[in-house]
Biotite code that builds the C-alpha atoms (Angstrom):
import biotite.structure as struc

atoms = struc.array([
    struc.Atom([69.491, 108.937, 41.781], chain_id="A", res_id=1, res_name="UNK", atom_name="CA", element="C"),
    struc.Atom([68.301, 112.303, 42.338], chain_id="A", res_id=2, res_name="UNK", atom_name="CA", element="C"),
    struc.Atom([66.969, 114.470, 45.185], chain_id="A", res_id=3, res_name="UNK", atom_name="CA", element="C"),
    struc.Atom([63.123, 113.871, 43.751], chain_id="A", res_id=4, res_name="UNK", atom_name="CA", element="C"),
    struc.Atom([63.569, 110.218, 43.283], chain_id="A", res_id=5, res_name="UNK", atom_name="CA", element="C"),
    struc.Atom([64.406, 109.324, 46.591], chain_id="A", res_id=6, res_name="UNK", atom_name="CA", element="C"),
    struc.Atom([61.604, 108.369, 49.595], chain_id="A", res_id=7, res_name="UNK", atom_name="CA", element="C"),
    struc.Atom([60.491, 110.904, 51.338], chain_id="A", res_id=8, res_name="UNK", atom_name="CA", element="C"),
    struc.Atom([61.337, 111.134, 55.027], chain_id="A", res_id=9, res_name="UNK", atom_name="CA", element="C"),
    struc.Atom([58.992, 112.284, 57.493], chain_id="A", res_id=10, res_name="UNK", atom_name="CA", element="C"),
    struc.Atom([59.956, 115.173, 59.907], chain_id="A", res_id=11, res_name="UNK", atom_name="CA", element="C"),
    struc.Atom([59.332, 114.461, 63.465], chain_id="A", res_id=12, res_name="UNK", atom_name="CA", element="C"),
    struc.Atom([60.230, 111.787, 66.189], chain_id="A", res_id=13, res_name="UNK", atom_name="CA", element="C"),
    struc.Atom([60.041, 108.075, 64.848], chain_id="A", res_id=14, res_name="UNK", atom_name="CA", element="C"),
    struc.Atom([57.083, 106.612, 65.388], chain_id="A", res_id=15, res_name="UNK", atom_name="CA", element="C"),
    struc.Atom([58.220, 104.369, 68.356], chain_id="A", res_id=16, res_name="UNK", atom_name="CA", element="C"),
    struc.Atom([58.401, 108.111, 70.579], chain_id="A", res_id=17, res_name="UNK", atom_name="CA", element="C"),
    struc.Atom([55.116, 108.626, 69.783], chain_id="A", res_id=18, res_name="UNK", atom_name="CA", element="C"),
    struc.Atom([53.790, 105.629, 70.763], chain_id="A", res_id=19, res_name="UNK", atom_name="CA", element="C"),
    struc.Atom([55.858, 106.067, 74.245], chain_id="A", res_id=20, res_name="UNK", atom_name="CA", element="C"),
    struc.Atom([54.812, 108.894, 75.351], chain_id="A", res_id=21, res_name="UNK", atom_name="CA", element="C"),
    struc.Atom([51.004, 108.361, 74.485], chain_id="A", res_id=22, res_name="UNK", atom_name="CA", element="C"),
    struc.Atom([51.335, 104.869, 76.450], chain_id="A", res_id=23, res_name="UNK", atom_name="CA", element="C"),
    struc.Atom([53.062, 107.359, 79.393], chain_id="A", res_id=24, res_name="UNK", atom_name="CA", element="C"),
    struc.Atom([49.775, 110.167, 79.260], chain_id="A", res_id=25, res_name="UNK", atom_name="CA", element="C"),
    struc.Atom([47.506, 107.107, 79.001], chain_id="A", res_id=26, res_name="UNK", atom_name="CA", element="C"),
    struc.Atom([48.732, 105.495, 81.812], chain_id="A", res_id=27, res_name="UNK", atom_name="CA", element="C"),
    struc.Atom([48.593, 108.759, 83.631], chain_id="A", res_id=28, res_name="UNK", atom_name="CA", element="C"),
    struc.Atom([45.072, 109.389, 83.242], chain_id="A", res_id=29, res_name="UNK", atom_name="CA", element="C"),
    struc.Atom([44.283, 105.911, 83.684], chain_id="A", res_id=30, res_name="UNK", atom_name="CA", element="C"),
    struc.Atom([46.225, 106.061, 87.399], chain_id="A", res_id=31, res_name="UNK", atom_name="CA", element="C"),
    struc.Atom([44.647, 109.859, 88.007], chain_id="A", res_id=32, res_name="UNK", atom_name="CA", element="C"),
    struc.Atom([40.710, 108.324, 87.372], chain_id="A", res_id=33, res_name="UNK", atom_name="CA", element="C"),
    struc.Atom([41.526, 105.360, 89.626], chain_id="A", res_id=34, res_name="UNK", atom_name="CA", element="C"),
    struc.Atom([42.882, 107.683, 92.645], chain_id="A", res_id=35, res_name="UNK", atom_name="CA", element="C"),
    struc.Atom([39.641, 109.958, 91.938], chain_id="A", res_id=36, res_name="UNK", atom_name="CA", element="C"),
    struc.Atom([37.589, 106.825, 92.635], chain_id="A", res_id=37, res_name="UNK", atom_name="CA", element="C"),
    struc.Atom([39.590, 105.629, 95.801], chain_id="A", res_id=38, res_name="UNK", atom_name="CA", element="C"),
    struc.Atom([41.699, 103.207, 94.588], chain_id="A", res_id=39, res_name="UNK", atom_name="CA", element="C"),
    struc.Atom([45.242, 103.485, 95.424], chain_id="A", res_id=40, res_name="UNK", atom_name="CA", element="C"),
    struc.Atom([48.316, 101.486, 94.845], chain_id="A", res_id=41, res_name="UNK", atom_name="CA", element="C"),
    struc.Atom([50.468, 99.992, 98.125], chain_id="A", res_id=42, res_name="UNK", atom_name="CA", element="C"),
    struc.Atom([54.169, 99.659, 97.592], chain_id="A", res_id=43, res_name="UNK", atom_name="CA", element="C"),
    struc.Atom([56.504, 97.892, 100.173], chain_id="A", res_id=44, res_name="UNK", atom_name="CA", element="C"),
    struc.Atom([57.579, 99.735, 102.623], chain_id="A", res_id=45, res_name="UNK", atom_name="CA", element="C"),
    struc.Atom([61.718, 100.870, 102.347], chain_id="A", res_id=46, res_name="UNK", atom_name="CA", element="C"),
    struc.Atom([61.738, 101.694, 106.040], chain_id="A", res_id=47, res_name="UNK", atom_name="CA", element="C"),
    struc.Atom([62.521, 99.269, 108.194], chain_id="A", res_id=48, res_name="UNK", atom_name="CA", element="C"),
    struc.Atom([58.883, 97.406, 110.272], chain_id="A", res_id=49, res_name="UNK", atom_name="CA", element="C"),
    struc.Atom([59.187, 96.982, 113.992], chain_id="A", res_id=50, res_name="UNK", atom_name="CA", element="C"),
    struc.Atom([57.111, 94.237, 115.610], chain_id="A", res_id=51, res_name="UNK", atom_name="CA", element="C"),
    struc.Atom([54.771, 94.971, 118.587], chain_id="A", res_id=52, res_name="UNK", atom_name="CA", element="C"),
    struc.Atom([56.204, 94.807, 122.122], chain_id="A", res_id=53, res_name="UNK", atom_name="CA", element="C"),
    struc.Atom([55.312, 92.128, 124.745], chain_id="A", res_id=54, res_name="UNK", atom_name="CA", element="C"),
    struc.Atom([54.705, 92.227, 128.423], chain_id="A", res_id=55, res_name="UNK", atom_name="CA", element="C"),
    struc.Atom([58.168, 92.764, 129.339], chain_id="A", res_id=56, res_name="UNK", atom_name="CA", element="C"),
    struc.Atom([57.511, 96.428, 127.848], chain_id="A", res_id=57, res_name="UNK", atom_name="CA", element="C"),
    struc.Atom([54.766, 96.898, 128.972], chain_id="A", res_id=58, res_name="UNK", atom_name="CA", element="C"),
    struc.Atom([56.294, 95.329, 132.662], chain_id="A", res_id=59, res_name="UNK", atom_name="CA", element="C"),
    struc.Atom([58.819, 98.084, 132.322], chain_id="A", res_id=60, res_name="UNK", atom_name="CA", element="C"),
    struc.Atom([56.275, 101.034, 131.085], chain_id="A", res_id=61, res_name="UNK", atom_name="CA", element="C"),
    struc.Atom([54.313, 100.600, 134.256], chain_id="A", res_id=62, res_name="UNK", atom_name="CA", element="C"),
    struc.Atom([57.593, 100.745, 136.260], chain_id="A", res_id=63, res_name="UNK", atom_name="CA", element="C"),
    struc.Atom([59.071, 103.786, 134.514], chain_id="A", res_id=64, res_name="UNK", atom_name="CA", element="C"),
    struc.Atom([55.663, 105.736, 135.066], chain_id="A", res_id=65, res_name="UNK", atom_name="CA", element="C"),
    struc.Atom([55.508, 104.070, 138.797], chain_id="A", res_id=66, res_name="UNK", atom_name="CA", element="C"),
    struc.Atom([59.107, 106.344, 139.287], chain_id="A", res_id=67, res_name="UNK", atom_name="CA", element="C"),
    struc.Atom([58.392, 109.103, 137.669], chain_id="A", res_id=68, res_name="UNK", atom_name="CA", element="C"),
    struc.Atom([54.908, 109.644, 139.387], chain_id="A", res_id=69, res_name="UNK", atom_name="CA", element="C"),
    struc.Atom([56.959, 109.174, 143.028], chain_id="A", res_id=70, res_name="UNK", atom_name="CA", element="C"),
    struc.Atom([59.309, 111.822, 141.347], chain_id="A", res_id=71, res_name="UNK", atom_name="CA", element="C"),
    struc.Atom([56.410, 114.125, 140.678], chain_id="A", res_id=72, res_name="UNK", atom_name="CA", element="C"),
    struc.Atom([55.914, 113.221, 137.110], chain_id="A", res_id=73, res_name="UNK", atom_name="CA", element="C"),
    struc.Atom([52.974, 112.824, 135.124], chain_id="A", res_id=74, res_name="UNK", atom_name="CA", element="C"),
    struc.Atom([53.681, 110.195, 132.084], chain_id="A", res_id=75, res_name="UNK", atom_name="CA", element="C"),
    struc.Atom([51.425, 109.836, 129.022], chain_id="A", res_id=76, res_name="UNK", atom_name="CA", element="C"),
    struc.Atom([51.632, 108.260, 125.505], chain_id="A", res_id=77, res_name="UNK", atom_name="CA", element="C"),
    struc.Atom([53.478, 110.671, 123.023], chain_id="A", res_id=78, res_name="UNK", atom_name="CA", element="C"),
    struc.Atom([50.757, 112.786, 120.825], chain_id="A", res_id=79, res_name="UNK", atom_name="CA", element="C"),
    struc.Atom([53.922, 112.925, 118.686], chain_id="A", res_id=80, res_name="UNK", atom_name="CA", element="C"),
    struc.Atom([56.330, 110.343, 116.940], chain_id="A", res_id=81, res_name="UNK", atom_name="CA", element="C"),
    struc.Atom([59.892, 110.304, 118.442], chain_id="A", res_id=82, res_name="UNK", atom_name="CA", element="C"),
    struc.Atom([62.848, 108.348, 117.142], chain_id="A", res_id=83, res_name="UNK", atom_name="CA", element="C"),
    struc.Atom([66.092, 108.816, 118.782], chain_id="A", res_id=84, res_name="UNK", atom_name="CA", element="C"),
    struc.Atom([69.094, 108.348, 117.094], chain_id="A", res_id=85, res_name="UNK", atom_name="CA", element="C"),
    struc.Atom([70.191, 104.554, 117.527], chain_id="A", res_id=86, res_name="UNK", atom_name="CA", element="C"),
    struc.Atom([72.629, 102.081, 116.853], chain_id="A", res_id=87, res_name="UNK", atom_name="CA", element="C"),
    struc.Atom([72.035, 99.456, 113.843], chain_id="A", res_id=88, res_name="UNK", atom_name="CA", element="C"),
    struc.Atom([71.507, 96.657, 116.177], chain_id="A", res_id=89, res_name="UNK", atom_name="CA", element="C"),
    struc.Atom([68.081, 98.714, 117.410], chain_id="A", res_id=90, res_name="UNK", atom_name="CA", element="C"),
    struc.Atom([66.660, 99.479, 114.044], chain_id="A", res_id=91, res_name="UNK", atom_name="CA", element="C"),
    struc.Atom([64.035, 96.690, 114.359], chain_id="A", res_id=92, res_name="UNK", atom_name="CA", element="C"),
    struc.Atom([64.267, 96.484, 117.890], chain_id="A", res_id=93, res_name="UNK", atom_name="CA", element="C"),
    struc.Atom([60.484, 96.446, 118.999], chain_id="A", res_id=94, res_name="UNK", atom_name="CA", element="C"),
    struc.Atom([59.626, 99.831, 121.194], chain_id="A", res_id=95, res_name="UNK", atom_name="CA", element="C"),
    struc.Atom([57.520, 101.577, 123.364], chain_id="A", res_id=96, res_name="UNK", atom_name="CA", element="C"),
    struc.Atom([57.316, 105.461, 124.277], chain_id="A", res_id=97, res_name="UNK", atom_name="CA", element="C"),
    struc.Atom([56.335, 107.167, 127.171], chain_id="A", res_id=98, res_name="UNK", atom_name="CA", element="C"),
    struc.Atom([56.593, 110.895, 127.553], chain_id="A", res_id=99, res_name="UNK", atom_name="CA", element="C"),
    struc.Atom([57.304, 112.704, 130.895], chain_id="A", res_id=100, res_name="UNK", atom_name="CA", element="C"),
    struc.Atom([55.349, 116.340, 130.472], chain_id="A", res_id=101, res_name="UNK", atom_name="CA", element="C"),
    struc.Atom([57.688, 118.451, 131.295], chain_id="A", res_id=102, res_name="UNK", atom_name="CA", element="C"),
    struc.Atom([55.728, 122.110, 131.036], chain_id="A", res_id=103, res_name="UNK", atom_name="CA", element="C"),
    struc.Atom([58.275, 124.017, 129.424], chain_id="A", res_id=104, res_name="UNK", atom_name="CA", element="C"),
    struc.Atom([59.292, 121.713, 127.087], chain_id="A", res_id=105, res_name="UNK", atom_name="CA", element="C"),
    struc.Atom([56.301, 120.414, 125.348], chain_id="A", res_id=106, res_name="UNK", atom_name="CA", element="C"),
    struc.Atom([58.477, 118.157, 122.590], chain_id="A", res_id=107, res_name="UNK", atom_name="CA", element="C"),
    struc.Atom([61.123, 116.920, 125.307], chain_id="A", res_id=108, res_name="UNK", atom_name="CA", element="C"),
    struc.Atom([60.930, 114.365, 128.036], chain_id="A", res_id=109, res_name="UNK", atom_name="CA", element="C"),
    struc.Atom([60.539, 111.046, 125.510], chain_id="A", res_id=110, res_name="UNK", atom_name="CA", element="C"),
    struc.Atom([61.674, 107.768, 126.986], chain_id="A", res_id=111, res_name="UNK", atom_name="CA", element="C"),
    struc.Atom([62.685, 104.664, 124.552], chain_id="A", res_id=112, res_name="UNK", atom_name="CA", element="C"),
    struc.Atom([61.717, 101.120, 126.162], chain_id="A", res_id=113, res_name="UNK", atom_name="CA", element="C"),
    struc.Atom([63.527, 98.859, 123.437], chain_id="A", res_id=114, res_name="UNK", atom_name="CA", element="C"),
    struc.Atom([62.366, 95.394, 124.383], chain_id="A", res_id=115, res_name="UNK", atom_name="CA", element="C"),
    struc.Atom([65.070, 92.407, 123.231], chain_id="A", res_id=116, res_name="UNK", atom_name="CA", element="C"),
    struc.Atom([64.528, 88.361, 123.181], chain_id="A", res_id=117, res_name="UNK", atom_name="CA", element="C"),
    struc.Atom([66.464, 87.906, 126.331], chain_id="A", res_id=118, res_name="UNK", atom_name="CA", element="C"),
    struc.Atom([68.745, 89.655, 129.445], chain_id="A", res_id=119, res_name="UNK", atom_name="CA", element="C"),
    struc.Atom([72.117, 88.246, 127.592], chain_id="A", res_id=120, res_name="UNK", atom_name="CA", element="C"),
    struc.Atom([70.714, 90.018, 124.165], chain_id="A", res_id=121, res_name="UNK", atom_name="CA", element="C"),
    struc.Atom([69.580, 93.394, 125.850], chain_id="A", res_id=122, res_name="UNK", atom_name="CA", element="C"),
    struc.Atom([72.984, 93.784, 128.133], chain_id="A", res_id=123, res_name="UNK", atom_name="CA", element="C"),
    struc.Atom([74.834, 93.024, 124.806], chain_id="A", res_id=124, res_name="UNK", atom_name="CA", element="C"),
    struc.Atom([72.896, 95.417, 122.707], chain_id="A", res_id=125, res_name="UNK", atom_name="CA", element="C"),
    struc.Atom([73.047, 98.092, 125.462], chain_id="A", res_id=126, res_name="UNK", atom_name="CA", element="C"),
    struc.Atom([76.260, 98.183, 125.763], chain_id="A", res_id=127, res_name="UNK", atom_name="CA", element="C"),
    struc.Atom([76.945, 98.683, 122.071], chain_id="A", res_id=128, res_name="UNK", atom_name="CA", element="C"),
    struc.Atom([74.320, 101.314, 121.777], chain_id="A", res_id=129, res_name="UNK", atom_name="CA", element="C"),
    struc.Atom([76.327, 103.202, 124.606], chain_id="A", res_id=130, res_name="UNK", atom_name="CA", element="C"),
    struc.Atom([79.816, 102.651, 122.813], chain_id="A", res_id=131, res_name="UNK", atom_name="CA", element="C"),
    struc.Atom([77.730, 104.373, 119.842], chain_id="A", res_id=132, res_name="UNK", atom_name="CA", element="C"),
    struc.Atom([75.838, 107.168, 121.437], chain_id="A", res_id=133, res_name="UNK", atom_name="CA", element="C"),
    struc.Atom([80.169, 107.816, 122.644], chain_id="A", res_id=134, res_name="UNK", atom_name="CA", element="C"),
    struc.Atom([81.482, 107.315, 118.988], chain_id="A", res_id=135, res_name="UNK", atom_name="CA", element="C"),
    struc.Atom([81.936, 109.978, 116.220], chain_id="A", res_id=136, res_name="UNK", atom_name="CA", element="C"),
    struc.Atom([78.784, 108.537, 114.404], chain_id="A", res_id=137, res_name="UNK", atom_name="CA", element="C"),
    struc.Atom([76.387, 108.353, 117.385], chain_id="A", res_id=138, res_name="UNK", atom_name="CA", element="C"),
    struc.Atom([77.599, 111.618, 119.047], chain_id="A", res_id=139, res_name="UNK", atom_name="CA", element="C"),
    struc.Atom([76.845, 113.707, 115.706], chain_id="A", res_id=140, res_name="UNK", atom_name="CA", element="C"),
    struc.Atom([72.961, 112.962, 116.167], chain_id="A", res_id=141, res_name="UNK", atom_name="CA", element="C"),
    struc.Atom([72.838, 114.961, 119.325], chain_id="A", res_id=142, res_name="UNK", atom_name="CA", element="C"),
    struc.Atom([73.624, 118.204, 120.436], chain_id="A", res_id=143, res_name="UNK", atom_name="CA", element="C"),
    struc.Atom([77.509, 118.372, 122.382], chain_id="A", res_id=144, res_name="UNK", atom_name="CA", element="C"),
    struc.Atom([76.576, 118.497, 125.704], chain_id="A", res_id=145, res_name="UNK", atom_name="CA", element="C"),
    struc.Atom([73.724, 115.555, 125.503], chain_id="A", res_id=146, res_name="UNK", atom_name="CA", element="C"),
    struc.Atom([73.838, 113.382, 128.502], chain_id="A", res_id=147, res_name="UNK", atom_name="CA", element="C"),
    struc.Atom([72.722, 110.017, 127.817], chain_id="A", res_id=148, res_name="UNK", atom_name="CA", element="C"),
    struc.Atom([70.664, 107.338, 130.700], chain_id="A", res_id=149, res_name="UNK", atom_name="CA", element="C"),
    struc.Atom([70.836, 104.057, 129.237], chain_id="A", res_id=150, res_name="UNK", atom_name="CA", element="C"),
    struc.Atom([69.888, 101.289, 132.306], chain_id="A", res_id=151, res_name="UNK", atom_name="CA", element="C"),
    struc.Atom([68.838, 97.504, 131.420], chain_id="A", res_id=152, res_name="UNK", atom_name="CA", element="C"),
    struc.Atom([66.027, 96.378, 133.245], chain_id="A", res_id=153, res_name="UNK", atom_name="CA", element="C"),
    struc.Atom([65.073, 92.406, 132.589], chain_id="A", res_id=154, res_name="UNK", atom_name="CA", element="C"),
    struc.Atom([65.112, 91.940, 128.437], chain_id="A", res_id=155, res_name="UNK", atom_name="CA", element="C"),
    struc.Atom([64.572, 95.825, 128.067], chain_id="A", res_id=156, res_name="UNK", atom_name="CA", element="C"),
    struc.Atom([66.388, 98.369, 128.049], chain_id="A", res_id=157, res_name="UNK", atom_name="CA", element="C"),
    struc.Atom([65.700, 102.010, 128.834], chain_id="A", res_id=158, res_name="UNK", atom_name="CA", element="C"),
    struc.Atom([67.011, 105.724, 127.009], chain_id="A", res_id=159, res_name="UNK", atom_name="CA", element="C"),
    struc.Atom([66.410, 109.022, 128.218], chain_id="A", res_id=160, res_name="UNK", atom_name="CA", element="C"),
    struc.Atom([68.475, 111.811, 126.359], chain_id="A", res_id=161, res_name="UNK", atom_name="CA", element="C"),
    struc.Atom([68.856, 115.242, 127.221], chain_id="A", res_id=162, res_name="UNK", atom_name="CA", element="C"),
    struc.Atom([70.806, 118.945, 126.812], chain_id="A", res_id=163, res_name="UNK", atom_name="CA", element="C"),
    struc.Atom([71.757, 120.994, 129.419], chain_id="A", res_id=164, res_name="UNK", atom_name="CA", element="C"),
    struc.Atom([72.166, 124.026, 127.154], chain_id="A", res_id=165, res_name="UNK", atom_name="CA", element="C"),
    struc.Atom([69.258, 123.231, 125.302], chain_id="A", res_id=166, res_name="UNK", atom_name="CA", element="C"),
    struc.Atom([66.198, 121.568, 127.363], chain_id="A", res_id=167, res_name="UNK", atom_name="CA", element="C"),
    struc.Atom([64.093, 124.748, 128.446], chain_id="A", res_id=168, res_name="UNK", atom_name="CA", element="C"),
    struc.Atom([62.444, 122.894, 131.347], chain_id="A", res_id=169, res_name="UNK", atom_name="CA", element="C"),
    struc.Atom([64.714, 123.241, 134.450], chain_id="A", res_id=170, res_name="UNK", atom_name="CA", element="C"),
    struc.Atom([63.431, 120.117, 135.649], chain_id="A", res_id=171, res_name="UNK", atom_name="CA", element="C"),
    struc.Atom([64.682, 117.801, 133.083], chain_id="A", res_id=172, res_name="UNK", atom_name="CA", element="C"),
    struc.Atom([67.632, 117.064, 135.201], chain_id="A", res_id=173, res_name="UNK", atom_name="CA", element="C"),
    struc.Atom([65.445, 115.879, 137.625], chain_id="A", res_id=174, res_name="UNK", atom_name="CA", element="C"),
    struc.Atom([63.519, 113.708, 134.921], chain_id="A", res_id=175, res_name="UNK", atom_name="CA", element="C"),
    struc.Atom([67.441, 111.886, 134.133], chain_id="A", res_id=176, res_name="UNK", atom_name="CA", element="C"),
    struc.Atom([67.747, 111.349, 137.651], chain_id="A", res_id=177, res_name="UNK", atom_name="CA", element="C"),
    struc.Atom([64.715, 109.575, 138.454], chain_id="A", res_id=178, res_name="UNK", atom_name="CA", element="C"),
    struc.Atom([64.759, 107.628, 135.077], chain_id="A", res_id=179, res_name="UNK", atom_name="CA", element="C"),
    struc.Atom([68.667, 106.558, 136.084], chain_id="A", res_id=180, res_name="UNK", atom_name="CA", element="C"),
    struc.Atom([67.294, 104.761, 139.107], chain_id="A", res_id=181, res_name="UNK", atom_name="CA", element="C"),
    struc.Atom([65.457, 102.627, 137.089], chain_id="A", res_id=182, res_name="UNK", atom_name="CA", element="C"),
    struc.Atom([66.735, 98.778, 136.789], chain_id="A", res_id=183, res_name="UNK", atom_name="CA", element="C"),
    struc.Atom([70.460, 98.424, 136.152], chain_id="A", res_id=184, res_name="UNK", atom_name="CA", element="C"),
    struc.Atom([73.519, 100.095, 134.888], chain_id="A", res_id=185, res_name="UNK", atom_name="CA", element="C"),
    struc.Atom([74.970, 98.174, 131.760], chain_id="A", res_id=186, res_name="UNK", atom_name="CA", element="C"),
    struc.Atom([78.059, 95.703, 132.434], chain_id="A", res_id=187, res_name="UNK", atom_name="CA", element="C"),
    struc.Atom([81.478, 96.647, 130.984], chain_id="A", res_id=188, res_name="UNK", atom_name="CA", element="C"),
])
């Protein structure tokens, strides 16, 4: 058999390429006209959800902004989002934020009210949250000298964090002492 009797082969990709990446522009165009029109595609979520707090937070919000008003601050809800760094056993821990304004510190003065099923659960998950917030991994998610107010009030518990070195406000120290007479220190 000889070069001129044998089939001639086609240059190019085989045909099953083609095909490919026409399905892949079509597809493309098809999912481009549907967002121009409004229609979009939901995916689950790969964050973690948390659920919506009760009255206990809400119990503990009022008392939180009840001391810091007698301590001369004013509380609001964050404008911002603010998410501490936490243990694992808080991911999904339901929350509320308030914010102390603190007038030199315009990002600063967030307060965490995690809200647990029950006084056993919320002592137990305080005190590993402060065994974290002292271990290699928790301590890495703060700046050195960040002193920590974790106090358990009912089935919620409440965080302040702060920096000497780096809050701007001089009165945040003030802010972790009137937060740290809030409800109780956590058991052993």
């Amino acid at each position: 058999m000889t070069a001129a009797d044998s089939p001639r082969r086609g240059g190019g990709p085989p045909l099953v390429f083609a095909l490919i990446g026409i399905g892949g522009l079509t597809l493309m165009v098809a999912l481009l006209v549907l967002s121009a029109l409004g229609v979009g595609l939901r995916f689950a979520s790969p964050t973690p959800t948390m659920g919506q707090t009760g009255t206990a937070a809400d119990r503990t919000a009022a008392q939180v902004a009840a001391v810091l008003g007698a301590a001369s601050f004013q509380v609001q809800e964050p404008r911002t989002p603010y998410r501490p760094g936490e243990s694992p056993d808080l991911v999904n821990v339901p929350r509320r934020l308030l914010q102390a304004i603190l007038p030199a510190d315009l990002q600063g003065g967030y307060i965490v009210i995690y809200e647990l099923p029950g006084n056993a659960d919320a002592d137990r998950v305080g005190r590993d949250f402060r065994a974290y917030l002292a271990s290699g991994t928790g301590a890495i998610q703060y700046p050195r000298d960040t002193q920590f107010v974790l106090r358990r009030l009912g089935s919620t518990l409440v965080f302040f964090n702060w920096s000497p070195q780096a809050s701007p406000d001089p009165r945040t120290a003030e802010l972790a002492a009137a937060v740290a007479t809030i409800g109780e220190p956590l058991g052993p």
